[in-house]
C-alpha positions in Angstrom: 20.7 -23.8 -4.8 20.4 -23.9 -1.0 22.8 -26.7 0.4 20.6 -29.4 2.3 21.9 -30.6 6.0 21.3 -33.9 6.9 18.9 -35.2 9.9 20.0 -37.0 12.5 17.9 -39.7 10.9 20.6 -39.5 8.0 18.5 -37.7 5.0 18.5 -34.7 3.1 16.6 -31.6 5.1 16.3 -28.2 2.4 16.2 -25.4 4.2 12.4 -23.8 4.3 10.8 -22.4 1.5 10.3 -18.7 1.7 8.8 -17.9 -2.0 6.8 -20.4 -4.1 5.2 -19.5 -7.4 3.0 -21.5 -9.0 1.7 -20.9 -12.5 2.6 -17.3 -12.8 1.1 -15.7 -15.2 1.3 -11.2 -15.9 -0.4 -9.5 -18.0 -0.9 -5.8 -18.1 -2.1 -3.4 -20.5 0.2 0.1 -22.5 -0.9 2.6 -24.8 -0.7 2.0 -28.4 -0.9 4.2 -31.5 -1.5 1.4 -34.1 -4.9 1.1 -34.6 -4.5 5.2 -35.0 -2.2 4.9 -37.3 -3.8 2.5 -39.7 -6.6 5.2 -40.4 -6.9 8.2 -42.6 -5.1 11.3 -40.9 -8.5 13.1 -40.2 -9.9 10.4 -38.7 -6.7 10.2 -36.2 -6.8 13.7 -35.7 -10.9 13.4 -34.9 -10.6 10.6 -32.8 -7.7 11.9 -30.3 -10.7 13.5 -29.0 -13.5 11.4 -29.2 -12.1 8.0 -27.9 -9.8 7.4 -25.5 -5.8 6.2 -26.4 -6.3 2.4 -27.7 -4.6 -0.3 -25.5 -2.6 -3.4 -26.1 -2.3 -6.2 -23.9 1.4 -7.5 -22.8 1.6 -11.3 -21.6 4.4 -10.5 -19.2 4.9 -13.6 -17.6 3.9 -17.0 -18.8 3.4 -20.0 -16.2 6.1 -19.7 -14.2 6.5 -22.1 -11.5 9.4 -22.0 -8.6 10.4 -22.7 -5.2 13.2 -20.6 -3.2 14.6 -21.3 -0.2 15.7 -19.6 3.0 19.3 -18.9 2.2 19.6 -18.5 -1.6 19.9 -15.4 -3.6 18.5 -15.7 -6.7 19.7 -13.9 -9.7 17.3 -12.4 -12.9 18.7 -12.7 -16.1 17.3 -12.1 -19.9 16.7 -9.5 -22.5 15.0 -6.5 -21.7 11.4 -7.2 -21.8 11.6 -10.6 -21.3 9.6 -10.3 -17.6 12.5 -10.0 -15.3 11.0 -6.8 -13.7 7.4 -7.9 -14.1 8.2 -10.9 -11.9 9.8 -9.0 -9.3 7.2 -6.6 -8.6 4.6 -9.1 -8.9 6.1 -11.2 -6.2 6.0 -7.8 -4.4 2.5 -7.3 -4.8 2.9 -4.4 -7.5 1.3 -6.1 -10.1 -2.0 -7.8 -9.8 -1.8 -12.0 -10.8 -3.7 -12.9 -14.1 -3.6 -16.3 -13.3 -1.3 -18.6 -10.4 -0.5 -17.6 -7.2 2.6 -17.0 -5.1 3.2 -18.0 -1.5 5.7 -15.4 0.7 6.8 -16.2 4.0 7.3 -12.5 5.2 6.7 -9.4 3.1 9.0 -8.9 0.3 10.6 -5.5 0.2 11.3 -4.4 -3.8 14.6 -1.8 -3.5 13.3 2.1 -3.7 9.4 1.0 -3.2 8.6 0.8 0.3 11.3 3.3 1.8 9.3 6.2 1.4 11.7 9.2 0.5 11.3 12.6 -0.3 13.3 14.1 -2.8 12.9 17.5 -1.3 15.0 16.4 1.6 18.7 15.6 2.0 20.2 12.2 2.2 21.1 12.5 6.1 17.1 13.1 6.5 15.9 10.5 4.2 18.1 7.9 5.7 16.0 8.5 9.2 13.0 8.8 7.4 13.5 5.8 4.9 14.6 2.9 8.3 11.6 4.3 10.2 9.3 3.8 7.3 10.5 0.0 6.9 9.9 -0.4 10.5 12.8 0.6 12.3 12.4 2.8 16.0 13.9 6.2 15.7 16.6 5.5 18.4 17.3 2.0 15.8 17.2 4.2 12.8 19.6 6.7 14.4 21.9 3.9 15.6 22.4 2.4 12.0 23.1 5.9 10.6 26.6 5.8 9.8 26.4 2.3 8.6 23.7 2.7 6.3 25.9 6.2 4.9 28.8 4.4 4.9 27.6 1.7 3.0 26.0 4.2 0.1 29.3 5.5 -0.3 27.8 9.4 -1.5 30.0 11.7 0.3 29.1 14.9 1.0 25.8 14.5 -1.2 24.5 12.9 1.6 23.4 16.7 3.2 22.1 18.1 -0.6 18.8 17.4 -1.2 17.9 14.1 -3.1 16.3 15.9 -6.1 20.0 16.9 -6.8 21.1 12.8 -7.1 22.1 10.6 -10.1 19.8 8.0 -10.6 23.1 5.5 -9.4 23.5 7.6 -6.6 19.7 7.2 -5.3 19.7 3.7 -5.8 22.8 3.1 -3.5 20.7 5.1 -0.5 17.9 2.6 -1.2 20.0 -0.7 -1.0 22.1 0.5 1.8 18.6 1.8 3.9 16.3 -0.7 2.4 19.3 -3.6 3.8 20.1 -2.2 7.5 16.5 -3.4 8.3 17.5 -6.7 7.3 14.7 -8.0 5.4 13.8 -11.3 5.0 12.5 -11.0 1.2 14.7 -8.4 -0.4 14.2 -7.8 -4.1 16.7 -6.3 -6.0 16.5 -4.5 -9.8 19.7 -3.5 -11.1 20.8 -1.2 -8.0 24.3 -3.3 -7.5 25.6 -1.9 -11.0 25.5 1.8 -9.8 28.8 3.1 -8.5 32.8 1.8 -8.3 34.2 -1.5 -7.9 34.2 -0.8 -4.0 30.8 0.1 -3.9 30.1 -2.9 -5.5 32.2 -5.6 -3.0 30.5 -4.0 -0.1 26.7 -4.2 -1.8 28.0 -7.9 -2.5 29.3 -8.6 1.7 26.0 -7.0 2.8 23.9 -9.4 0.7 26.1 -12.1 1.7 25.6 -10.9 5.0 21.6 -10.9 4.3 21.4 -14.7 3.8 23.6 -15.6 6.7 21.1 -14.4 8.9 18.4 -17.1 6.4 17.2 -13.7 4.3 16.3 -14.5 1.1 17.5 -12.2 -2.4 16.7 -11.8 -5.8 18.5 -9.6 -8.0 17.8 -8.6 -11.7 20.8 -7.5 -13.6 22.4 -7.4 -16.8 25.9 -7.9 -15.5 26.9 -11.6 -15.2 30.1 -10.9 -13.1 27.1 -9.1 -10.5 25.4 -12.2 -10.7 28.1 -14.8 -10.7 29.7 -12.8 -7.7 26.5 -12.4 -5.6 24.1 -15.4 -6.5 23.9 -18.6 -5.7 21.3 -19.3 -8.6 20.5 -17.9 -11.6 16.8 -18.1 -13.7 17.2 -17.5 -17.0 14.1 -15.5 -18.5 13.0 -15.0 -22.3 9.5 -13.6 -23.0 8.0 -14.3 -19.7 9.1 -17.8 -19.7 11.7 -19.3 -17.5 14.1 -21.1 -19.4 17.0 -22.2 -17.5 17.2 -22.9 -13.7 20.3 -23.2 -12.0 24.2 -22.5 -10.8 25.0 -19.3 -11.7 28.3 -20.3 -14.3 25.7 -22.5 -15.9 23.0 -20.6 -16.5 25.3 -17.8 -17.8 27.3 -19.1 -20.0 24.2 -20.9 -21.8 22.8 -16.8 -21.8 26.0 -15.6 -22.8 26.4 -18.1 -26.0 23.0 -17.3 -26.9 23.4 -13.6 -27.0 26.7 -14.1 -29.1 25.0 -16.0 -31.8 22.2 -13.4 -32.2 24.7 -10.8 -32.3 26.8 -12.6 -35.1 23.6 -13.4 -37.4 22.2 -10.1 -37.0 26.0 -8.9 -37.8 26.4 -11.0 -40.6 22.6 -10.6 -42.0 22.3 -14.3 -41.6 18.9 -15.7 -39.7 19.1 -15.7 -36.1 19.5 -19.7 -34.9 16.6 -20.8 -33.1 17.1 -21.0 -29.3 18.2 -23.9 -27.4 14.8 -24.9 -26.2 13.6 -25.1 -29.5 16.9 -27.2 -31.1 16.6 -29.6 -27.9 19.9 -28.2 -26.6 17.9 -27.2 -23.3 15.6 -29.3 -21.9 12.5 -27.5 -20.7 12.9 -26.5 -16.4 11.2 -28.9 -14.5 7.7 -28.6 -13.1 8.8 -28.4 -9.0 5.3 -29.7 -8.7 4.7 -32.4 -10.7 
């Protein structure tokens, strides 16, 4: 959590609020064969080309309510599914709001979105092209060259074109371009567990460096040393519900037990224990609200 300073009046001042959600809800629809596959075969095969491919709805995110402050970087952790994603690219505008609404101080900036690269073009060309397109002048893209190359950490691969890239090593020129612009909002989906253990201190300094100068970062990963190392809170997700708000070695170790026991019953053919929201064992994450 962001550490309050005291007024000259002696209370608590939090730093200012630069995301609040407020009964988030996502939903969004995927393609479904079921309904198809429930009928006889030549009525699956007649009505591939009569009626369009059937649709489920997915409830991505369920009513979830939260304030972040100028300062914090915020850490995304749960199954996969669970809504991590869906958050994040709702709060960056991606996905449309089924119901609640969220409050952004300056436009958030979701890694490998908004810089706008081409894949025909090498790295050296896409780094120009990528700070110019988040806003940077040519002569300010040109002068953060070698840092935002020395922080992706590519090597020669930085002249091929990016077509020829690793999915890791694309990811590293997002982070490094999309953070030499310094955004205030920077959204982060599992880019920081591409690459070494260098790689990965210097991604950690730069976003360190991001919320000294009052940016704000939130960072889905499935690594709890990336999150333990980098955040200063962590929100547990399961099903589109946030379950557990808080310090990162909290919040992870609670995660960490739970995945251990499903892994053990599932191992042993035993039922899987209900969560701890269910047993009582967590209490349900205050309204910041009410």
């Amino acid at each position: 959590m962001s550490e309050a300073q005291l007024a000259p009046t002696g209370e608590a001042v939090l730093p200012p609020a630069t995301v609040v959600m407020d009964d988030v809800h996502v939903t969004y629809r995927v393609p479904t064969v079921q309904q198809r596959a429930e009928s006889p075969r030549g009525l699956r095969r007649l009505a591939s080309f009569v009626q369009p491919t059937p649709q489920a709805s997915v409830h991505a995110v369920r009513g979830i309510s939260l304030v972040v402050r100028e300062g914090e970087s915020v850490g995304l952790i749960g199954t996969n599914g669970s809504g991590k994603s869906s958050l994040l690219r709702a709060l960056a505008g991606l996905h449309p709001l089924k119901q609640g609404r969220i409050f952004a101080a300056d436009e958030p900036m979701l890694l490998g979105v908004n810089a706008a690269l081409l894949p025909e073009l090498p790295g050296s060309k896409n780094v120009l092209l990528g700070a110019m397109a988040l806003g940077l002048s040519k002569a300010e893209a040109a002068a953060r060259y070698d840092e935002i190359v020395e922080l992706a950490s590519i090597g020669n691969s930085i002249y091929l074109p990016m077509k020829t890239y690793s999915s890791g090593m694309a990811a590293r020129l997002n982070f490094s371009i999309a953070t030499a612009v310094r955004p205030k909002i920077l959204l982060v989906d599992e880019a920081l567990n591409t690459g070494d253990a260098d790689f990965r201190q210097r991604s950690q300094n730069k976003m360190d460096e991001l919320r000294t100068h009052a940016g704000t970062v939130f960072l889905v990963s499935h690594s709890s040393s990336t999150l333990r190392d980098t955040c200063t809170r962590v929100l547990w997700i399961d099903k589109g519900t946030l379950r557990m708000d808080g310090e990162p070695k909290e919040v992870l170790k609670a995660y960490s037990v739970r995945q251990k026991e499903i892994v053990e019953a599932r191992t042993s053919g035993k039922p899987v224990p209900p969560p701890p929201w269910e047993s009582g064992e967590l209490a349900p994450v205050p309204d910041p609200f009410a």
